[in-house]
Structures are given as C-alpha cells and as structure tokens.
N, C-alpha and C positions, 0 to 999 in steps of 0.2 A: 536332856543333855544333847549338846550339836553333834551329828557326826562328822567325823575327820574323815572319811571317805569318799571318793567322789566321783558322781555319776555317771554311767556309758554316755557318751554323746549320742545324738539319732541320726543326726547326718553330717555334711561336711559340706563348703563351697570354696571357691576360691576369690576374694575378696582382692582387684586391683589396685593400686593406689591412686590416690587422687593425683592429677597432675604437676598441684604446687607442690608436691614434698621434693620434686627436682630443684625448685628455688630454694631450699635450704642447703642443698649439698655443698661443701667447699666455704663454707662462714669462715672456716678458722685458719684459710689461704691468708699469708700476708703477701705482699711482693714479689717479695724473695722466694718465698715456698712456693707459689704458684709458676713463676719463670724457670724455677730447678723441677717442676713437673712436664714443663714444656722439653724442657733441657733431656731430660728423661727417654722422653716419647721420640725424642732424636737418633739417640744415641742408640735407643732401641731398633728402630729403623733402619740400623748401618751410617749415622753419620760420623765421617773424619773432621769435620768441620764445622761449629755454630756458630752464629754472632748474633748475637743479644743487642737489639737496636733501637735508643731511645729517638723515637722524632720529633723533631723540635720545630717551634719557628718562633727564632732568635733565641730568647734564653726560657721559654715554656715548653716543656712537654707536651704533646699532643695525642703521642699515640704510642706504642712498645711495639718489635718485629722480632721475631725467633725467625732466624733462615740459617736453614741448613742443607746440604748438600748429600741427603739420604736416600734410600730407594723411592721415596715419595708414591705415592697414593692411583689408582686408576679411578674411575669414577665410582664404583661398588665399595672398595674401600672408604672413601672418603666418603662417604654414606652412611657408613657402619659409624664411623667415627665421630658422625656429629652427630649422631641418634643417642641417647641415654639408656635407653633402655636394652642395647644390646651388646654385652659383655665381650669383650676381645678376647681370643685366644692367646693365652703367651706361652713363651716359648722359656725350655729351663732358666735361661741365662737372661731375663727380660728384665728390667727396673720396674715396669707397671706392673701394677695390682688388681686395681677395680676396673678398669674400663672406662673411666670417669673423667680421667684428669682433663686431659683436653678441656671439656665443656668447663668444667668445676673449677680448674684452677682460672680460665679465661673470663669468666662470668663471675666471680668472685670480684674480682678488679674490673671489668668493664663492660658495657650495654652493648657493646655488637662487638662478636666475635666473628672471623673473616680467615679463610683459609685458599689459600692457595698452593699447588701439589703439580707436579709432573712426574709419574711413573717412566721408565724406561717402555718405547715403542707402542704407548700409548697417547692418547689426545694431555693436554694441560686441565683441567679440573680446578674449578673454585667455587667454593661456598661460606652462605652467612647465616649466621643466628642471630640472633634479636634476644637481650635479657626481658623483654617486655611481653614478648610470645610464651616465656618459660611455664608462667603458674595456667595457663590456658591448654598448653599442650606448645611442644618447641616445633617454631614453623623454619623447616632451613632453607632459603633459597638460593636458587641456582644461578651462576656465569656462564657464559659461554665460554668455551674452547679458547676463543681465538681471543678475550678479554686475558684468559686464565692466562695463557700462552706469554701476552706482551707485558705481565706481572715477573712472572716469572725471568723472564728477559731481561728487563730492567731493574734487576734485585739490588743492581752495584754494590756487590761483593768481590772482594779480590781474592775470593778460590773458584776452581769451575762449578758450574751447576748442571749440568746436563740434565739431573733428576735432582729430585729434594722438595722441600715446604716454604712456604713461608705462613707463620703464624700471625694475625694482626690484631690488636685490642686497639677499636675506636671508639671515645667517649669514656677515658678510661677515669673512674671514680676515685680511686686510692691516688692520685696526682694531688700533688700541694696547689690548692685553693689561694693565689696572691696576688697582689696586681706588682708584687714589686718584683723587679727583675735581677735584685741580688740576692733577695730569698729563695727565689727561684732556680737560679746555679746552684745557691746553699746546698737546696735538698737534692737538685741533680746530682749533685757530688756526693753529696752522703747516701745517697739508694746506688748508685754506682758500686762504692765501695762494699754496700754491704751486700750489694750481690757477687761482688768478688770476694769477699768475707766468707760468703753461705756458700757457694758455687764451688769455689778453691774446698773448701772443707767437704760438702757431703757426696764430692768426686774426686776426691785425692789418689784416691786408688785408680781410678780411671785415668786420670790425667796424668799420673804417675809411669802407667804405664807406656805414655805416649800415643794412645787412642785415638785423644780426640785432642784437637786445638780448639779454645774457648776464648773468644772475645766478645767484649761489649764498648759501644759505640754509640755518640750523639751524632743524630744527622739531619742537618738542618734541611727542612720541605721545600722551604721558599727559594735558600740557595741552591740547592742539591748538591750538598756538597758535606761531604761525613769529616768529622774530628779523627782524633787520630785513638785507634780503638785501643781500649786498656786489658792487656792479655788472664786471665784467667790463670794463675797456679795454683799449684797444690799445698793445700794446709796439711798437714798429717798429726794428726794430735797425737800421735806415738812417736813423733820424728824426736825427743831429745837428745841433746849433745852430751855426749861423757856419760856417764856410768849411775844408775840410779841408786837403792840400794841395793847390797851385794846378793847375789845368787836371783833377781829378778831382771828381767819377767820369766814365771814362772804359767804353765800349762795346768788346766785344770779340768780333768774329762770330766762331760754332764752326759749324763743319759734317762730320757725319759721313756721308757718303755723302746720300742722301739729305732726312735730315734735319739741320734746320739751328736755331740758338740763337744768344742772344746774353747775355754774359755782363757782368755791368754791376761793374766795378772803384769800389770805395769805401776812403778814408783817413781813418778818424773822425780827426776835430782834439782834439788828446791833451788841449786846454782843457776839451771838456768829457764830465763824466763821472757825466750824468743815466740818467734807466730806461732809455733807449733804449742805452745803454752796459753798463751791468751786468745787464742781462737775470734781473731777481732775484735777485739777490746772486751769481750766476756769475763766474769768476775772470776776468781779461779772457785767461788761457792759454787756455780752455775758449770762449771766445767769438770767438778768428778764424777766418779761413778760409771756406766755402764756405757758403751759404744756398740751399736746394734749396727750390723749391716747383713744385710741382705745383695746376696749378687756384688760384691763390692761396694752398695752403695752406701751410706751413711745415710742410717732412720732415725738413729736416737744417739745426740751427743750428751751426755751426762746425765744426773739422775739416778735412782737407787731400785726404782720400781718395786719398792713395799720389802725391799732387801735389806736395808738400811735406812737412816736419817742422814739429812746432808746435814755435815756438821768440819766446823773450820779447823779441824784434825785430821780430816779427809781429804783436800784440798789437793796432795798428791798423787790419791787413787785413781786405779782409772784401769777400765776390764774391757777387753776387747771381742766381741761375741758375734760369732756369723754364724748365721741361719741357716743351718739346711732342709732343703723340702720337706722334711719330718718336722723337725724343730717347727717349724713355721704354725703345725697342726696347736703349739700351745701357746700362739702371741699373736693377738690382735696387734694389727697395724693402724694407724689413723688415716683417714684418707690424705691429707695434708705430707705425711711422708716427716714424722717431725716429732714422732715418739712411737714407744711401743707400750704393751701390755702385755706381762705374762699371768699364766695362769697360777691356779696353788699347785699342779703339778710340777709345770716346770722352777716355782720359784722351792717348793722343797727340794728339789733336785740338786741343784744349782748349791742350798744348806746345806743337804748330806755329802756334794763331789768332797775328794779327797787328793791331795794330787800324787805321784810319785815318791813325794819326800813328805807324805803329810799335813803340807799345805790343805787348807780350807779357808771360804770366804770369810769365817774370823780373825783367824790368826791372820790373814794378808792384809784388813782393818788395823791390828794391833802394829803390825810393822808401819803400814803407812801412817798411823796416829805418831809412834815414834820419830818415822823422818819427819814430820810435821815439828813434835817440839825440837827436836836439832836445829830446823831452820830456824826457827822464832830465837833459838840461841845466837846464831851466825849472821843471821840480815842485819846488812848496812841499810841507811838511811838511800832510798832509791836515789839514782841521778836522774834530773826530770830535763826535758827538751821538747820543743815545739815539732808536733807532726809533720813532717815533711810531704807537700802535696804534688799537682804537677809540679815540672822544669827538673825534677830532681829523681836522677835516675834507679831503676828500681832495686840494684846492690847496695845503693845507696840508703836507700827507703830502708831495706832488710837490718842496716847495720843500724840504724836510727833506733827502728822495734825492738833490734838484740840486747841495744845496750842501755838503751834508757827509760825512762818512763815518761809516757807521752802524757803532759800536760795542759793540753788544749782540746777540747769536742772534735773543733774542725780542724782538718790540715791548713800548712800554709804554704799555699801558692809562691814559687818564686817566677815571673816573669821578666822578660826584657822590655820598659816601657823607654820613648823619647823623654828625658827629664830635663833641666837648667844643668848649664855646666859646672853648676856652682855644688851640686851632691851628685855623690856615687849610687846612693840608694833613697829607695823612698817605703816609708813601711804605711799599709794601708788598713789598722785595725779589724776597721769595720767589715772587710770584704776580705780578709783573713790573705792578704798578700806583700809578699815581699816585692818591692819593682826594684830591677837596677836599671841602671841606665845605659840605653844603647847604644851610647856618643862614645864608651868605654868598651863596647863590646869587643871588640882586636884584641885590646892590650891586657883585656883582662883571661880573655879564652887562649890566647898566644896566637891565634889565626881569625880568617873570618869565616863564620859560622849564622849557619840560620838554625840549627839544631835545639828543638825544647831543651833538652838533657844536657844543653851542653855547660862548662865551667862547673864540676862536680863540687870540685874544693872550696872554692870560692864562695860557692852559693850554701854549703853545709856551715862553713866557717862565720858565714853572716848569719844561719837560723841560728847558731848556737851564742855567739857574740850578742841579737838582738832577742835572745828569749823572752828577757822581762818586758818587753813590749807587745807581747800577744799571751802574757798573765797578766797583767796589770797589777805588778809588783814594783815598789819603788816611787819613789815622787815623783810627780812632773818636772818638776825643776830641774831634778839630777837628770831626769832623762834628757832634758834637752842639753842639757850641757854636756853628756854624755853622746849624745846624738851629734854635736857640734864638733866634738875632738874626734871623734871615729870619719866623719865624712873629712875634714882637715889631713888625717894621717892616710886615708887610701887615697885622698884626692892625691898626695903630695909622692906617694906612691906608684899611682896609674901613673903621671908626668913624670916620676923618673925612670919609670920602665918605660915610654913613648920615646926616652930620648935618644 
C-alpha cells in the first residue's frame, strides 16, 4: 500500500528565475489597462496634472506620451524603476502594487520603452529598454543630462513642468495595422474614447475629488502641433439620479478575522440609464455585481467572484467594497489592475455578514431580482439617436447618453466644411460625419465663430432629424427626397434669417 506521508527533505537551495519569465508579465494589459497603470504611477508621484498623448503623423499613430508634472525621478530612482526585479516601496495611500507596472504595462504594447524624469534640484534623467533585451536579461540604457534636460523642455504641455516624467512607447504593437487613413482616425477615435471610457470610471473617485486634471491628446510630429485635448471625467457607477429601491443602499459589515470592511449595497432605479449606468457602452450583464477599490481606485467593475452567477435579474445590483490593509491579506489582485480574487475566507464572510436591519447578500439578490421584474414590466420601447462626436459640446454629448440609446458603433462627427451653395449640409456615411456648410456659418451660429462647439442646437437638431442616414434604415429613394426638401426648407430659412 503507498504511503500518504511525506518525506523530511535533506536540503534546500534557492533556485533564480530564468530571465524570460519577465517577457510573460503584463500579457493580459490591453491599452487602456496599461495607460491607467501609467496613469497610476502619476498620481502616485504627486501628479495635479496628466496628459495622455497620442503621436501622430497625419492620421497614424506613431507613438503614446504619459507626461505629467510629478515629483519625477533622480537618477537612483529611475534605476530602481526600470529594473524588474526590484520591488518599490509604497506608501499607505499608493495605487501600485507589484513594482512592475511601468515595465509590464509599457512592454505589453511596445518594443522600446523610453522614460524621461526631472526630480526637483536634481540633473534631468533618461532611460530606455528594449522588448528585445527582456528574455536575455533587460539591458537599460542611459541619456545624458543635458539630452534628458531639452525633453523635458520641450514637452508642450499647457501646465508647468518644473519636475515630472514623461513616459514614451516607440514601435508600439497594439496600433491598427492599415494603410487607410480613414480607418485610422476610426480607431484613433475609438481608443480615445475608450480610455476616457476606462480612465473617467477607474478614477472617479480621484477625479471627483478634484485631484487631478486628466487629459488626452493627438499631436501631430511632423507638424508640431497638438489637437485640441479631450478632458478626462468622472464615470461613477453609483452616481444614479432619483431613488433606487426604498430603504437602499444599505451597509453590510464584513469581517474576517482580524480585518474588517464594509460593504455598501446599491439598486440602480431601472428609470434611469445614464453614463453612470452603461459604464461606456458596457452591457448592463457585464456591469453587476461587486465594485473593488482599493485606495480609491477602481480594481474590479462587476462580476460575482464565486458569490453568485451573473444572471439578467441582477442587472440592477451592484456592491461597493474597499479594501483595507487587512482585507487586502484575503484577495489577490491581477497584475493588470482589472479584477480581484477572494479567498473562501473572505467569500464566506461576506455569506454570513448580516446588516443592521438583517439584510444579507441573499435577501439584497431577492430585492434586486424583484426591481428587475418591475422594470421588464414598465420599459418603453428605447428612443435610439446617433452618437454625437466631435463639434458637439459635452452637456450636449451627456444629454444624448441620458436620454437615448445610441444606435451607431462610431460617433458622428459634426464639422464645418466649404460646400455648394446649393445645400446646408452634407452627410458623409462612410467617415461617420455630419458637414455643414461654412458659407452659412453667421447666420446659423447668430455671430462669427471659429469655435468646434459652436451652434449646439442646430447641429443636435440635424443628428436627430438625419438619424436614418447613419442606420441605414429607409429607402434610398425616400431618403433623397427627404434629403431634397430638408436642404430646400433650411436653405429657404438661413436667407430669410440673412435678410
């Protein structure tokens, strides 16, 4: 018979790692995740200010910039920090974790990683890594001073820089592969958004605060000359309007052994189904369940973690649970910063809490399964409208999300082109753009104007009037004849308001 006992060992060594197990770290960085790890390492550092900076020349990306205006780096730091193997200390209040991000989330997305740093009353500092050094052993080299220095100088940022970083990913892989130049805008627009999508949501609390100012930016190389940047807000997936159901949100003390939490019960009211709801276009499946942060930050937007099944009766739930130094002892975090894991202690913990009034994680299921069939009783047929993109200001944008349901992938651009004086507008399918025309610009804005934003009404009043022209709903026939009487009636409009 085998025994189930098992033998003294004789000795012990300590076995190093091979050097490529660094090239697997950070796989499961997408874009987004790895820029809100940079984003991170900022704000950590004392930044009031980042800007997220696509570089371009003409309509390709080239390269990604993180600069920020933080205590930035001496040369021994900035050493520490491009090393792998040597763990940062943090401080209580810190968003890092592993030590890692920098490299991990930078080399995830691109072959040369590139850092430039100015500490206060110190020299400028710059270094580079190489993805190609990594499974060999990571070779960093070094700038000079005076290179670091006229980087740093020439950041063109409109906040001061006295001290701060600039982060730079060259040869960056996760870029769309096209030789077309309107596929190209496509995905610039759409990775824009959705790092204002990811960014607004897992710093809301941060940005809430008034912290930190957060923008991103296209800036063309060849011209030198940056777009105009799109500001960074706050998503709050707990911000609903009006009253969920009655007596929620309720508190739910956890305690595992020592450490102890409180877990805050929420029932979004099914009425309404603004940003703070759709979390960027997210399904509301993908958006119940648990809200993890750590330090403020936002680790895990939804999900059940072995607490439950997601199921479309849940749809409204949603738990809001922050970490304290204790707690943290029974949930792995992923390095990506993008979910958690609890243990079976803290997930029976969490089963047995009990709240005040007898609330448990059952019974707050049962409530939220019920406001689910209420809603399924009460929902109208949605009202759908085309995403509103640039030219169209961002209250504007908010009231679009609030009230409708957006029926197109991409937004649609409204711009001012030179057209014939024979049409007011021109709608451009393919390149998801509304054009008006210039020749009208006075009489339609009331003054003269070079402003993107400017004619709110105007240009709302045209996404909503032309929607079936960016569904592809309706016949061609009727739309041209529809297209023929609408340009006739504003034409006939703009001249008699010119007169």
């Amino acid at each position: 018979m085998a025994s189930t006992s098992t033998p003294r060992p004789i000795g012990s060594r300590v076995v190093p790692p091979d050097p490529s197990i660094t090239s697997a770290i950070g796989r499961h960085h997408t874009l987004t995740t790895a820029v809100a790890d940079l984003v991170d390492n900022s704000i950590d550092a004392g930044a009031t200010n980042v800007l997220v900076r696509f570089l371009m020349k003409e309509a390709r990306p080239v390269g990604l910039q993180v600069v920020d205006n933080a205590s930035g780096m001496d040369s021994a730091a900035i050493d520490d920090a491009m090393v792998y193997a040597k763990k940062r200390k943090y401080q209580g209040r810190d968003l890092g974790h592993f030590g890692i991000g920098l490299k991990a989330a930078s080399l995830s997305q691109a072959n040369t990683l590139i850092v430039w740093s100015k500490r206060y009353g110190t020299p400028a500092v710059g270094r580079r890594l190489r993805r190609e050094t990594i499974d060999t052993g990571p070779v960093v080299e070094e700038f000079s001073s005076t290179d670091a220095a006229d980087r740093i100088a020439g950041a063109k940022v409109d906040f001061a820089m006295e001290t701060g970083t600039i982060v730079e990913w060259q040869d960056v892989q996760t870029f769309l592969t096209s030789s077309s130049e309107d596929e190209q805008r496509a995905w610039t627009q759409r990775t824009t958004q959705d790092l204002v999508n990811h960014l607004g949501l897992v710093l809301h609390r941060i940005l809430e605060r008034g912290d930190l100012t957060l923008m991103i930016e296209s800036f063309d190389v060849w011209l030198d000359f940056a777009g105009p940047p799109r500001p960074v807000r706050a998503t709050d997936p707990f911000a609903y309007r009006g009253i969920g159901r009655p007596s929620y949100p309720k508190e739910l003390p956890v305690a595992v052994g020592n450490a102890t939490g409180t877990a805050c019960l929420h029932i979004w009211p099914h009425t309404d189904k603004g940003p703070g709801f759709v979390l960027g276009g997210r399904s509301p499946g993908e958006s119940q369940g648990l809200y993890i942060y750590r330090n403020d930050r936002l680790l895990q937007t939804g999900g059940w973690n072995g607490l439950a099944a997601p199921s479309a009766d849940l749809i409204f739930a949603r738990v809001a649970f922050d970490l304290s130094v204790e707690m943290e002892h029974h949930v792995t975090i992923n390095p990506e910063k993008v979910g958690t894991t609890f243990d079976d202690e803290l997930r029976g913990a969490l089963l047995r809490a009990r709240g005040a009034d007898g609330t448990t994680l059952g019974s707050f299921r049962e409530d939220a399964k019920q406001a689910a069939r209420v809603a399924r009783q009460r929902t109208a047929t949605p009202i759908e409208a085309p995403r509103p993109g640039h030219g169209i200001p961002l209250l504007v944008k908010d009231a679009f999300a609030e009230n409708t349901e957006p029926n197109d992938a991409l937004a649609v651009d409204v711009k001012w082109a030179v057209l014939p004086d024979d049409v007011v507008y021109r709608v451009d399918v393919d390149k998801h753009k509304l054009l008006l025309n210039a020749r009208y610009r006075e009489p339609i804005v009331g003054r003269r104007s070079l402003a993107l934003d400017d004619a709110p009404l105007v240009k709302s009043l045209l996404l909503l009037l032309l929607e079936d022209h960016f569904v592809g709903t309706g016949s061609g026939a009727r739309k041209r004849r529809e297209d023929a009487a609408w340009q006739a009636i504003l034409l006939a409009a703009i001249r008699e308001q010119s007169s």
